[in-house]
N, C-alpha and C positions, 0 to 999 in steps of 0.2 A: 488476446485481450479479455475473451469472457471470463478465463479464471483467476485474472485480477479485479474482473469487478467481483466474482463471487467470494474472492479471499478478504477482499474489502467491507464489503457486504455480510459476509460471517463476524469478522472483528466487530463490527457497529452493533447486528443483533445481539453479539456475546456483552458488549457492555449495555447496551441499554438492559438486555435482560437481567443486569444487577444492579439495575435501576439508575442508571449512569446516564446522561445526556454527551454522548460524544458529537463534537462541535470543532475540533481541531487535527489536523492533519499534518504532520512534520513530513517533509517526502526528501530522500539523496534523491542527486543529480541523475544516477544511472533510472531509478525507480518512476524520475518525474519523465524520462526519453522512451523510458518502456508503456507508458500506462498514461499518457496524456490524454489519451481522448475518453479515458472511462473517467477521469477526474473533474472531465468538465459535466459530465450527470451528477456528480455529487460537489459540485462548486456552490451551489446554491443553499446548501445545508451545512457543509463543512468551512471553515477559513484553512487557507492550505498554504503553506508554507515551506519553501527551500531550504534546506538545509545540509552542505556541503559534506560532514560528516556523515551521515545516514547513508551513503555511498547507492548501494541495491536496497535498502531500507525504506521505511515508511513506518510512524507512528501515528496510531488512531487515539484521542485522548477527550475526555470531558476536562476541559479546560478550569474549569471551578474547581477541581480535585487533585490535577496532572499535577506530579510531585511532589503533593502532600500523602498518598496511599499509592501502593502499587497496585492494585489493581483497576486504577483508573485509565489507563493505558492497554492498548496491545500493539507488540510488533510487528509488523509482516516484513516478508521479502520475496521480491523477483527474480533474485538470481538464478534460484534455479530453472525457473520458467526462461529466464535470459538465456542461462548455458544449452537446454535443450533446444531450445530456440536454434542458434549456433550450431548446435550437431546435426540437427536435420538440412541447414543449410549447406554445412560440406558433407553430408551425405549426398545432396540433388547436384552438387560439384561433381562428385564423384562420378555421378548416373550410375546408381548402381540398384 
């Protein structure tokens, strides 16, 4: 969980430091089952929103800008923290 809040937490720094107000959160299903509980510390500054295509995804965005420039936005993903996740668990299967 700590390294989605700090991947989270980089994406915000990196827009506000181009003087961006990110305020919106798009998150896939898999992202919102991985990272639920760090989403609720940023509930309160973010509006966060499901969105069935963004699968292991997640979109950080200032809302006033999203779609109109590209750099109003960053992507992140869990996946691969998912898939490691998953290997260390059939590793502790394995007892090895």
């Amino acid at each position: 969980m700590n390294d989605v809040s700090e991947i989270l937490k980089k994406a915000i720094q990196e827009l506000k430091g181009e003087g961006l107000n990110p305020d919106l959160l798009l998150v896939g299903p898999r992202f919102l089952e991985y990272s639920a509980p760090v989403l609720k510390e940023h509930a309160s500054t973010l509006k966060i929103y499901k969105i069935d295509e963004l699968g292991f995804d997640a979109v950080v965005a200032d809302s006033s800008f999203f779609g109109q420039i590209r750099r109003a936005s960053r992507r992140i993903s869990v996946e691969p923290l998912f898939r490691e996740k998953e290997m260390w668990e059939e590793l502790q299967k394995l007892d090895v």
